[in-house]
BATI-701109 format. One record per residue (C-alpha): x, y, z. Coordinates in steps of 0.25 Angstrom, whole numbers, always signed. Example, Ala and Ser with C-alpha at 12.3 -4.5 7.8 and 13.67 -1.06 7.14 Angstrom:
% residues 2
node px->+49&py->-18&pz->+31;
node px->+55&py->-4&pz->+29;
% end
This chain:
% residues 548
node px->+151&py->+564&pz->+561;
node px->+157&py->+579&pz->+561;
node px->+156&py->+584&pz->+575;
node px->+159&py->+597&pz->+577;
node px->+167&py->+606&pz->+588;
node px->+169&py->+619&pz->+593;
node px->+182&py->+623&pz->+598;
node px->+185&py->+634&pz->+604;
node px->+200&py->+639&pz->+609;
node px->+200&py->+648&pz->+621;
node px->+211&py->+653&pz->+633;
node px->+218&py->+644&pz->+644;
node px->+209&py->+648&pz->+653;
node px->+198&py->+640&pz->+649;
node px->+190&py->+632&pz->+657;
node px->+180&py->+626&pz->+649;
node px->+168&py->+617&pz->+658;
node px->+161&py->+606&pz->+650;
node px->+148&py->+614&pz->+648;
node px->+155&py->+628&pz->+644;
node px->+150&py->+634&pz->+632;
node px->+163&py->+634&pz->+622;
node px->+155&py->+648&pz->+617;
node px->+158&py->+654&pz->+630;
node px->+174&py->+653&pz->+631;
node px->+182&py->+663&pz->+623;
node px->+190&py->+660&pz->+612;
node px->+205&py->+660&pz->+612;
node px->+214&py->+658&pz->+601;
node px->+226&py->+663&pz->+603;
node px->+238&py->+671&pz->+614;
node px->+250&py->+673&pz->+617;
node px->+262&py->+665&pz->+623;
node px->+277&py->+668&pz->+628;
node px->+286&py->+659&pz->+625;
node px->+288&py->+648&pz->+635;
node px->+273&py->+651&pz->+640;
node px->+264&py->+641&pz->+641;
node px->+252&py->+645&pz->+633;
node px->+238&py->+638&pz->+635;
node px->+224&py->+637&pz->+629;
node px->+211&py->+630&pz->+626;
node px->+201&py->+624&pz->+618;
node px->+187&py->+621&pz->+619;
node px->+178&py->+612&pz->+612;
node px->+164&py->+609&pz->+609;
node px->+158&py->+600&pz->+601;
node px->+146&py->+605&pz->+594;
node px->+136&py->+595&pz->+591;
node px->+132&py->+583&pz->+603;
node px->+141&py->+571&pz->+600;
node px->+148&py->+563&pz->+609;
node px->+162&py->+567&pz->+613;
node px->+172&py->+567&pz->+603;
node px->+188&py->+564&pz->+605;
node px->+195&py->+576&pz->+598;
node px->+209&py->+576&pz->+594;
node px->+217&py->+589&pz->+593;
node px->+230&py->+591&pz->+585;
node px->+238&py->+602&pz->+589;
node px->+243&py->+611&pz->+576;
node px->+252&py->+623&pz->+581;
node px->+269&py->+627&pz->+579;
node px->+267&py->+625&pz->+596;
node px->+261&py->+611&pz->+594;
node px->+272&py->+604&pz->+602;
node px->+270&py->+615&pz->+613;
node px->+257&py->+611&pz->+615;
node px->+250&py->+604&pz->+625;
node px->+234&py->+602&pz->+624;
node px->+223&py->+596&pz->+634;
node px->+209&py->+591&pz->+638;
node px->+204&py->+599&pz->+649;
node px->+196&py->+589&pz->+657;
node px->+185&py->+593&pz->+666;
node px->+187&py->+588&pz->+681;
node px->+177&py->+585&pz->+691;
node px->+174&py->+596&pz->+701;
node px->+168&py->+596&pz->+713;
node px->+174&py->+607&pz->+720;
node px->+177&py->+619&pz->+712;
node px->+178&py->+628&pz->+724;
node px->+176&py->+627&pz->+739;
node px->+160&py->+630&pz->+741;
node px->+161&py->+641&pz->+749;
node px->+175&py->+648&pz->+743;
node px->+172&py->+651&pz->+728;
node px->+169&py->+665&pz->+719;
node px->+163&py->+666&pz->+708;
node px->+176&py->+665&pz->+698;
node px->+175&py->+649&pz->+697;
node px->+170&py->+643&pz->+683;
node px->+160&py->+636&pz->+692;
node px->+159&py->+633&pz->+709;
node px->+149&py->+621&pz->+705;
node px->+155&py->+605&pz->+705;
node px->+158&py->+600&pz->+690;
node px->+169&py->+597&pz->+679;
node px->+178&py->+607&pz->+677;
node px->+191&py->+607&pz->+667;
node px->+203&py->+605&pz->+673;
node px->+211&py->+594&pz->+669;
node px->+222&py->+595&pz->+659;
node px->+224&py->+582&pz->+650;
node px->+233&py->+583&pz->+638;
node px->+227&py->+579&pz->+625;
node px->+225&py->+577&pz->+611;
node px->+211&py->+576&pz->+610;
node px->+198&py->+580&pz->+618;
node px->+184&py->+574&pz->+618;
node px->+174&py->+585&pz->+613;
node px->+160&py->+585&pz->+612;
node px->+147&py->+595&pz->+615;
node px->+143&py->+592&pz->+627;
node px->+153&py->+599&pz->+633;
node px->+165&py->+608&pz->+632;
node px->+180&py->+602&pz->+630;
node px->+192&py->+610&pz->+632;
node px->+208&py->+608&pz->+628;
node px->+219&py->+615&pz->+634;
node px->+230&py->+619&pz->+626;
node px->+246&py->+622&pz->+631;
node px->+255&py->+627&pz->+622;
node px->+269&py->+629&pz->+629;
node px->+278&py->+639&pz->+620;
node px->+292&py->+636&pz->+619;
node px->+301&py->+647&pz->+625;
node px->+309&py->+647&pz->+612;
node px->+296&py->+648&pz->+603;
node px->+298&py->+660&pz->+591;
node px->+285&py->+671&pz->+595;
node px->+275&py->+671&pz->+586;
node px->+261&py->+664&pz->+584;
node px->+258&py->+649&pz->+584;
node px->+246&py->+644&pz->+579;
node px->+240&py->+634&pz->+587;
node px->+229&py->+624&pz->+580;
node px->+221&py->+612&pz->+587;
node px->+215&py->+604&pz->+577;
node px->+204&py->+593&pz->+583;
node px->+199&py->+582&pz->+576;
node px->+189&py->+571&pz->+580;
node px->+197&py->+556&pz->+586;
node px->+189&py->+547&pz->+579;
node px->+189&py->+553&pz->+564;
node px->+201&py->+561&pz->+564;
node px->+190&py->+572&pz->+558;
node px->+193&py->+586&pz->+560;
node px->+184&py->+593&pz->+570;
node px->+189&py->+607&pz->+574;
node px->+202&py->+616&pz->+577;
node px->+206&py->+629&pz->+585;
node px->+217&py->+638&pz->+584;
node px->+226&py->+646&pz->+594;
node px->+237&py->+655&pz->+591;
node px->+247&py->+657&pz->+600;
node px->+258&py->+669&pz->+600;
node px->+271&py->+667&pz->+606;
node px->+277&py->+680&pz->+610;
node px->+292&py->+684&pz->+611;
node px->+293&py->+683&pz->+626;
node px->+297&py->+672&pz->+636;
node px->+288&py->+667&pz->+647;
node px->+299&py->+669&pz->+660;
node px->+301&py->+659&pz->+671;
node px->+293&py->+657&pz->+680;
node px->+297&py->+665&pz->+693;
node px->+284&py->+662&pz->+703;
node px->+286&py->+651&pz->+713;
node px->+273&py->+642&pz->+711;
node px->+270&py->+629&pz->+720;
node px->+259&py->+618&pz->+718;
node px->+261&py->+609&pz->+728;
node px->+265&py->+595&pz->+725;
node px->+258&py->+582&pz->+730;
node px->+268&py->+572&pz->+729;
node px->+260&py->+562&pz->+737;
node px->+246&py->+564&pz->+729;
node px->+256&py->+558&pz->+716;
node px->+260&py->+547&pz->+724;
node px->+246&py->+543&pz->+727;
node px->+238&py->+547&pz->+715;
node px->+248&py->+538&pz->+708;
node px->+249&py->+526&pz->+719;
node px->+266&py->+528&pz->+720;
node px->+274&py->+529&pz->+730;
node px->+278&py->+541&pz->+737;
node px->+293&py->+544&pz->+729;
node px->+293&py->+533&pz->+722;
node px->+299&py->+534&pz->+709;
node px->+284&py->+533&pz->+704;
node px->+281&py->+546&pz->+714;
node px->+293&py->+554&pz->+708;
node px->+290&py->+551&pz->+694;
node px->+276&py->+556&pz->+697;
node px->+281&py->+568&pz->+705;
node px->+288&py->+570&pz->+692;
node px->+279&py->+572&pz->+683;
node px->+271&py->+580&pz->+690;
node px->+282&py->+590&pz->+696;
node px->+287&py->+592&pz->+679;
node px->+271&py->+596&pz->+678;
node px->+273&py->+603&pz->+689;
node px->+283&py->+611&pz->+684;
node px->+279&py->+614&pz->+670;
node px->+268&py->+621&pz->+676;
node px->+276&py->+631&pz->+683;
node px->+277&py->+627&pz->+697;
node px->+290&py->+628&pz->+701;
node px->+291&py->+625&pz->+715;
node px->+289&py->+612&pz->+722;
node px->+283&py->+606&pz->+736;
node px->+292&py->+598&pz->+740;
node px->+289&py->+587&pz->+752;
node px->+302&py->+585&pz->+761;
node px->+292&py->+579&pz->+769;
node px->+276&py->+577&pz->+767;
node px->+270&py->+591&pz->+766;
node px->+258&py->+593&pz->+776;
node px->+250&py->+600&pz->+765;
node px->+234&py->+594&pz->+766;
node px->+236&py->+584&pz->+775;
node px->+224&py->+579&pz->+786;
node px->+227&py->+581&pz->+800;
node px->+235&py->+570&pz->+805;
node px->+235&py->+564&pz->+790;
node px->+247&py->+563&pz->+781;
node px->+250&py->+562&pz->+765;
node px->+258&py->+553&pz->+759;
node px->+272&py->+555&pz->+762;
node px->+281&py->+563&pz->+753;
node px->+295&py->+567&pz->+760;
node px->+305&py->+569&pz->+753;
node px->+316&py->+570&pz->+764;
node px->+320&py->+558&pz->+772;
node px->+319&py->+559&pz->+786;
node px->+326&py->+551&pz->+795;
node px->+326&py->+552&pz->+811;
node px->+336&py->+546&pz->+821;
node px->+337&py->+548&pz->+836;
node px->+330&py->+561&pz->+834;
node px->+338&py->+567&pz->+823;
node px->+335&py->+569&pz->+808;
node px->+341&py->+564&pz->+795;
node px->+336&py->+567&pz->+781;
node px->+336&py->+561&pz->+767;
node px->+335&py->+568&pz->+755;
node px->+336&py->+558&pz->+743;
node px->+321&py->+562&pz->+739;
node px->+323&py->+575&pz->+740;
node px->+335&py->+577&pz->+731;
node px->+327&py->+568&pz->+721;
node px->+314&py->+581&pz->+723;
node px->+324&py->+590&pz->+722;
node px->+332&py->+585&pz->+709;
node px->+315&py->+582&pz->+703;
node px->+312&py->+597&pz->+707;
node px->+325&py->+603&pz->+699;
node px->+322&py->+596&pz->+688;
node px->+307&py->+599&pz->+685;
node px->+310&py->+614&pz->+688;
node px->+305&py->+616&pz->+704;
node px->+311&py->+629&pz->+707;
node px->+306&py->+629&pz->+721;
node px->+304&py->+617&pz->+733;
node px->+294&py->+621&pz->+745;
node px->+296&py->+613&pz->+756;
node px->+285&py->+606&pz->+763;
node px->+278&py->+613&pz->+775;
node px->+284&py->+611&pz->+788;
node px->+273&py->+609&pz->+795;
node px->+258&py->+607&pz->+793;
node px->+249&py->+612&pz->+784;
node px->+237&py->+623&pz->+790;
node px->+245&py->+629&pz->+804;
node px->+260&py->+621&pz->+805;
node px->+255&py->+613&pz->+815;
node px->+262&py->+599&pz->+813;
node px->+273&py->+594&pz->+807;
node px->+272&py->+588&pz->+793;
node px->+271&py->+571&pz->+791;
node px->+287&py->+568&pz->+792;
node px->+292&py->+554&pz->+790;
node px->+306&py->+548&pz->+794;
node px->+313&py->+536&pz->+799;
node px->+314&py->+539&pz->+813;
node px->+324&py->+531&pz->+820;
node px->+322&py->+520&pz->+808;
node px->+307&py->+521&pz->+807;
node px->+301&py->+527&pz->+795;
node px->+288&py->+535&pz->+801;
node px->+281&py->+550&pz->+803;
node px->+289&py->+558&pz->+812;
node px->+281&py->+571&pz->+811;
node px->+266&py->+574&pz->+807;
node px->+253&py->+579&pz->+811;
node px->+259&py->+575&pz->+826;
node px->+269&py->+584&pz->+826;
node px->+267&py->+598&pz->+829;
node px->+273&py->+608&pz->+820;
node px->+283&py->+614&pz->+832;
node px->+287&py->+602&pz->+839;
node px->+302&py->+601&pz->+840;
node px->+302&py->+587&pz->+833;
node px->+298&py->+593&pz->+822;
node px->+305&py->+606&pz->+822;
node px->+316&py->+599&pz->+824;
node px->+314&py->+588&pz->+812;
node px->+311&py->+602&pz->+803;
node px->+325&py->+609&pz->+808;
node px->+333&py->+597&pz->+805;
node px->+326&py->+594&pz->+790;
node px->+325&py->+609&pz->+786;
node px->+340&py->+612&pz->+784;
node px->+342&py->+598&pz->+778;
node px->+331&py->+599&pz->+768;
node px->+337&py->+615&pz->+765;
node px->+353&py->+609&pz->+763;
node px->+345&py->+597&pz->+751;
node px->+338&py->+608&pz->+744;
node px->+349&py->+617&pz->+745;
node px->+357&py->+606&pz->+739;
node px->+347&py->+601&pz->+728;
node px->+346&py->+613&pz->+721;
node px->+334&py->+620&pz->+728;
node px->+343&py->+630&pz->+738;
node px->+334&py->+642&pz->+738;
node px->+324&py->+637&pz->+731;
node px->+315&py->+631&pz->+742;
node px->+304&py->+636&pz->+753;
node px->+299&py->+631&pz->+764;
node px->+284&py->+629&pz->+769;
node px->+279&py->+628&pz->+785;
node px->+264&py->+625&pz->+784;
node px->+254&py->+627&pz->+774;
node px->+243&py->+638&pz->+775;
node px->+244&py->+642&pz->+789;
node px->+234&py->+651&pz->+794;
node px->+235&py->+665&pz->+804;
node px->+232&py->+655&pz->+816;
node px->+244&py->+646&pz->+812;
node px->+254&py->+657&pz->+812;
node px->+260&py->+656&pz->+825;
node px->+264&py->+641&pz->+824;
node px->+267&py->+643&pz->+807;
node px->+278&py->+653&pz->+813;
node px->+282&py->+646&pz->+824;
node px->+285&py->+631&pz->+815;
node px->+290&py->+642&pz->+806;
node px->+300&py->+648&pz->+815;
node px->+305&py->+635&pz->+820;
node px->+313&py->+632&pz->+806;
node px->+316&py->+647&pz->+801;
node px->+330&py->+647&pz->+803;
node px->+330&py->+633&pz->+795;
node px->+325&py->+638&pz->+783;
node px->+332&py->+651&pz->+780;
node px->+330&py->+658&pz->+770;
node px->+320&py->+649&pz->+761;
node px->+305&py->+656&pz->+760;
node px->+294&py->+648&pz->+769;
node px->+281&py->+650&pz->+760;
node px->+266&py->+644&pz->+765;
node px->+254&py->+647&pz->+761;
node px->+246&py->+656&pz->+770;
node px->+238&py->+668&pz->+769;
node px->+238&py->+672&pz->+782;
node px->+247&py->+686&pz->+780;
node px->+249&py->+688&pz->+796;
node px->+259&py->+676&pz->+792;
node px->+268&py->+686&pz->+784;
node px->+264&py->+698&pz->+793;
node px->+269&py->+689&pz->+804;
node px->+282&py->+687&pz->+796;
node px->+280&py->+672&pz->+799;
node px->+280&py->+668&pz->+785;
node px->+287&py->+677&pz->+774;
node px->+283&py->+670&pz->+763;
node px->+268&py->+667&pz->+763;
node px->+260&py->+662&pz->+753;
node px->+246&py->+668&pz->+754;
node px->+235&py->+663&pz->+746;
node px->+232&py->+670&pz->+734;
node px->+218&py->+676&pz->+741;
node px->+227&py->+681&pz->+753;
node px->+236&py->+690&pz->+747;
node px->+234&py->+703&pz->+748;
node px->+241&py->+706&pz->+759;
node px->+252&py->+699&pz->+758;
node px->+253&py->+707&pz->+744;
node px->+251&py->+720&pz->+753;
node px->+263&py->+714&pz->+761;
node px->+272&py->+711&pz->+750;
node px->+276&py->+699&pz->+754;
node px->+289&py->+696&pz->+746;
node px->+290&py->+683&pz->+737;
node px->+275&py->+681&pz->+738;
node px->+268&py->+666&pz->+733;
node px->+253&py->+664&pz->+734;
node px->+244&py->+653&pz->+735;
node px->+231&py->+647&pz->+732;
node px->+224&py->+635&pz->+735;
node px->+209&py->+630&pz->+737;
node px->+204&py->+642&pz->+745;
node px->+210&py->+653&pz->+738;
node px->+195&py->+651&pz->+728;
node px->+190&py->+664&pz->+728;
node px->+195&py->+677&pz->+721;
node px->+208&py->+672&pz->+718;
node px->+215&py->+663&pz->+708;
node px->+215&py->+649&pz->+710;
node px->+217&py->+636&pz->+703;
node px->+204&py->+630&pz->+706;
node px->+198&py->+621&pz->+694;
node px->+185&py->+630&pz->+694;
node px->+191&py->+643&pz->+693;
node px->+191&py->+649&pz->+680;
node px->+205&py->+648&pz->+672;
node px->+209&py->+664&pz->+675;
node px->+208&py->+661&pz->+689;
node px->+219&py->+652&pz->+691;
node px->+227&py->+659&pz->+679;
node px->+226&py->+674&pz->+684;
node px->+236&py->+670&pz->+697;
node px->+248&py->+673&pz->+687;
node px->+243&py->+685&pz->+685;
node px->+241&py->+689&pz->+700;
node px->+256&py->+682&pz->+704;
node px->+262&py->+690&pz->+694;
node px->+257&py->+703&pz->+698;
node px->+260&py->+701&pz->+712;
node px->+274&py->+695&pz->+710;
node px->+272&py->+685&pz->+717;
node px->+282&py->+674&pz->+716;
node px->+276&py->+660&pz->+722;
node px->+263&py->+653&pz->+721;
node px->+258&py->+641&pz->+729;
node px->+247&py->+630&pz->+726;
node px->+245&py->+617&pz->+736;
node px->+238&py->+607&pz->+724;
node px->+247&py->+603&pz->+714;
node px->+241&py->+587&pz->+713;
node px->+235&py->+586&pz->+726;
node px->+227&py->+574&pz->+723;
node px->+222&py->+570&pz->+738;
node px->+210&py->+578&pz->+746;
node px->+210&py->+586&pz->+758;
node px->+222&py->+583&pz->+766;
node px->+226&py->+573&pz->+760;
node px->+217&py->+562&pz->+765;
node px->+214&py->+556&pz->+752;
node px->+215&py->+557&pz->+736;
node px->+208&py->+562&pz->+726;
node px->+207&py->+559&pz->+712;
node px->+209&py->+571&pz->+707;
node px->+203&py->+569&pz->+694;
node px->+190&py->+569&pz->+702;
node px->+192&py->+575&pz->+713;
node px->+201&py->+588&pz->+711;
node px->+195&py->+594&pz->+723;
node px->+201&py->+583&pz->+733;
node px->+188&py->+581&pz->+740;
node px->+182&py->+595&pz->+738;
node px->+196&py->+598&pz->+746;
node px->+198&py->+610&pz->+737;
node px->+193&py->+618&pz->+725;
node px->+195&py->+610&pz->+711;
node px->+211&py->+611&pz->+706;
node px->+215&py->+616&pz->+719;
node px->+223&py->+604&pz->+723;
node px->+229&py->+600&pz->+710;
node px->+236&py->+607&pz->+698;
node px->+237&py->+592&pz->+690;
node px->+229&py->+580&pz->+690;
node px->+238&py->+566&pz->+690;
node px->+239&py->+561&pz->+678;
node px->+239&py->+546&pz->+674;
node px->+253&py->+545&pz->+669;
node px->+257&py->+552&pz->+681;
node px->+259&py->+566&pz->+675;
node px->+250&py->+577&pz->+680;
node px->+240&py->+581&pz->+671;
node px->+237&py->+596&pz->+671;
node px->+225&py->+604&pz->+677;
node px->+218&py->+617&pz->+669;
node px->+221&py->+625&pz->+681;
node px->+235&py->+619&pz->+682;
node px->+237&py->+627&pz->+668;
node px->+229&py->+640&pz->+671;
node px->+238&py->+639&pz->+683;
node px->+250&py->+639&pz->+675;
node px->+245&py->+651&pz->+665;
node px->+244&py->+657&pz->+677;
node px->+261&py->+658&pz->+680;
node px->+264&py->+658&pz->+664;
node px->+255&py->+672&pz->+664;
node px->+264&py->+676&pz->+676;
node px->+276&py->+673&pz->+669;
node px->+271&py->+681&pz->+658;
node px->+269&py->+691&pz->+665;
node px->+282&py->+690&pz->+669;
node px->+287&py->+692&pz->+657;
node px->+279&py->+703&pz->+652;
node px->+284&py->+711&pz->+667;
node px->+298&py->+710&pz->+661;
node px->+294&py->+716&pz->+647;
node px->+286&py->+727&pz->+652;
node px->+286&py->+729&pz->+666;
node px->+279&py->+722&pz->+679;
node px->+267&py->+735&pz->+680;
node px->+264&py->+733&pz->+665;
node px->+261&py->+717&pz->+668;
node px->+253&py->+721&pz->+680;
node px->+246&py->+733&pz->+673;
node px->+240&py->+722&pz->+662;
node px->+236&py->+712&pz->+673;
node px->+228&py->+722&pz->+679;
node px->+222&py->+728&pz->+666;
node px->+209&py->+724&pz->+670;
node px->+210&py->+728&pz->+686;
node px->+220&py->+725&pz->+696;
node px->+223&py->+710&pz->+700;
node px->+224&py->+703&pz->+712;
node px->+225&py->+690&pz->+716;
node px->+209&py->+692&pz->+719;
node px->+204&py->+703&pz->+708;
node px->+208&py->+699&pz->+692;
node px->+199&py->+699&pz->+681;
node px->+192&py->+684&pz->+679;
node px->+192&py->+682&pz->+666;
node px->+200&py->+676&pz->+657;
node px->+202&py->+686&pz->+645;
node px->+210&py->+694&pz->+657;
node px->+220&py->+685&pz->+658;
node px->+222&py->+679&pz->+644;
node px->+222&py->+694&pz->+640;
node px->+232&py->+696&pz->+651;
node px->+241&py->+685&pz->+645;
node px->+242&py->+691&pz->+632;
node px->+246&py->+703&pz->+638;
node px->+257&py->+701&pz->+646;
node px->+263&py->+692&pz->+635;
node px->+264&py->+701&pz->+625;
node px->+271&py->+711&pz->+637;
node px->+280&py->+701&pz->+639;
node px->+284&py->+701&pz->+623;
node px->+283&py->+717&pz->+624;
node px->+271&py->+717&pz->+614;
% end
């Protein structure tokens, strides 16, 4: 029997639900790369007459074939796509319900007409590739017969100019005890590293470049007077009151960290998440006993502890110093702290100044007395917080966002539309900032910590946040991530910024800004939402960058 299908290509930042006219979405067949960019696109398809579903295969005909990289887009069970009381109307929909997300690599799709399927393309130019147009055909043909059922065609042109480095700083915070336990290994067992791994390469390849790193359990989203699993990297031992420290795991984090790319460590928060109010979970042998020295028991400015951090500190600095990370690390003291907590944050603060000299302590906050105060020089407000830190020209500025950050502003969340999350390149670009922060790389448990998740069916952690705000991946059964849709529209994001990057060095930073805001001025809170305004965009700026 001869089924038919319609197939229609259209831009990256397609999300396509399962009961989306394909009539609705605009067509996109071709555009514009640098070399060395990643370039991404998508195809839709419908069958048109009611059969069951159907197992397509695709064969990939195109000069880039070996560059390319295709997947199913899989829709994920939502029940939380945005806090009930913190939403606009900029969402694809506010309402429970499958929405596409997760990122399988394939050669083949099931299709039919009771609901819409989507693939999502990736063609990764070579930094050597010649400039011209490359032809890019998907053929389809039904699994069981072999019989020919359909094909698309894209064009892609490669221009003759080179994508740049990446400059900005960006940070997804790693959960290395979430691995552990999703895959049921041991904490650094060799089965743990293998898995940290092939995460951190993914990682990597997706332009993070700077990397949470656990000289002792970090006291992010943990219960009061609970504890994660333990993930210290630095040995401590304790006898007769005075301090000693291995660094055997370390050195190994450090040598894994050079060799996947990690251009920056941060350090684990000093103290307590929410206010610096304790010390974080701190495991030694103490006197020959292997136990919990500090915790939730401990206040943040006890001397114990004070003391404990002024004798680790310097010893932690001379190890990265000597393993290759010598100016090339920052320090945290407590995650978010609010405008009550500023007299203890400063006071926990002040207590170790002199120890860490002239490496930058960044946190997240959005309270600007902090910077006002001069209690903190390098804040990190939320994206929705920072006007007047803007007003202030706060040098080397980073932002931020996570579950709350859901109105206005750009976020990562599953049902935001693809612009949404993309358009942040845009914004960091034209406010130079240079570092940007985000708590949920693979955060597979719920709210503190108290239990996990399956984050196939629960990517909200119990309704703990937003859908996508807590993980960027979801773990893969060979113990590879596999990729997320907002993970990749997050991506686009820095490649856009790094475009912009290069077009600022062919014709000028105002001529880049000019086009960003041909349509009216951006902000991080005004930008037009829509998608023809940044693929358009895009095309732009590349062909500044190759003086066309």
């Amino acid at each position: 029997m001869n089924f038919k299908y319609h197939f229609v290509t259209t831009s990256a930042l397609t999300k396509a639900r399962l009961d989306d006219n394909i009539n609705a979405f605009t067509p996109q067949t071709g555009a514009t790369a640098l070399r060395g960019d990643k370039h991404f696109f998508s195809v839709l398809i419908k069958g048109v007459s009611i059969h069951n579903g159907l197992r397509l295969n695709m064969e990939i005909d195109s000069p880039l074939k070996e560059y390319i990289t295709s997947y199913v887009v899989d829709q994920i069970p939502v029940r939380q796509p945005c806090y009930p009381d913190r939403f606009d109307s900029d969402y694809l929909d506010t309402k429970p319900g499958l929405f596409p997300d997760l990122l399988r690599p394939a050669t083949a799709v099931y299709a039919t007409s009771a609901f819409l399927s989507q693939l999502y393309f990736e063609v990764r130019v070579p930094e050597d590739a010649a400039p011209g147009r490359y032809p890019v055909c998907i053929r389809f043909t039904q699994d069981s017969t072999g019989e020919a059922v359909g094909e698309v065609s894209y064009e892609l042109e490669v221009l003759d100019a080179q994508l740049p480095t990446q400059q900005l700083t960006v940070a997804h915070w790693f959960h290395y005890d979430c691995l552990a336990d999703y895959y049921g290994v041991e904490i650094f067992s060799e089965a743990h590293w293998t898995l940290i791994e092939n995460f951190l390469a993914a990682y990597v390849d997706r332009g993070n470049n700077s990397l949470l790193t656990p000289i002792f359990t970090p006291p992010l989203d943990t219960k009061v007077g609970g504890e994660r699993p333990t993930v210290q990297l630095v040995d401590v031992t304790r006898e007769n009151g005075k301090y000693t420290f291995g660094f055997d795991k370390l050195k190994r984090f450090c040598e894994m960290c050079r060799r996947y790319g990690i251009k920056e460590l941060e350090i684990a928060h000093f103290f307590t998440q929410w206010g610096a109010e304790h010390a974080p979970k701190i495991m030694a042998t103490d006197d020959g006993v292997y136990r919990q020295i500090f915790g939730w028991e401990t206040e943040s400015d006890s001397d114990e502890y004070i003391g404990f951090l002024r004798a680790l500190i310097p010893a932690v600095r001379e190890q990265l110093d000597a393993l290759g990370y010598k100016d090339h690390y920052y320090f945290h003291i407590s995650d978010e702290p609010r405008e009550q907590h500023l007299e203890r944050y400063s006071k926990v603060k002040n207590a170790i100044l002199d120890l860490i000299g002239d490496r930058p302590v960044r946190d997240a906050l959005s309270s600007f007395a902090f910077y006002e105060n001069g209690v903190i020089s390098n804040p990190i407000p939320g994206n929705n917080h920072l006007e007047p830190f803007l007003e202030a020209q706060v040098p080397d500025l980073w932002t931020y966002y996570c579950c709350s950050q859901s109105k206005e502003v750009s976020n990562c969340h599953v049902a935001m539309p693809g612009y949404r999350t993309r358009v942040l390149g845009t914004q960091l670009f034209k406010f130079a900032l240079t570092g940007f922060l985000q708590w949920g790389y693979n955060f597979y448990y719920n709210q503190y910590s108290m239990d996990e998740v399956n984050p196939f069916l629960n990517i909200e952690g119990d309704l703990f946040t937003p859908a996508g705000d807590n993980l960027m991946v979801y773990p893969g059964k060979d113990g590879k991530p596999l990729h997320s849709l907002h993970e990749l529209l997050f991506e686009q994001a820095l490649l856009d910024m790094r475009a912009m990057e290069a077009a600022a060095e062919k014709v000028g930073r105002e001529a880049v800004i000019a086009a960003i805001d041909a349509e009216g001025e951006v902000n991080f809170k005004q930008y037009p939402r829509c998608e023809d305004y940044l693929l358009t965009l895009r095309e732009t700026v590349n062909r500044m960058a190759a003086g066309k």
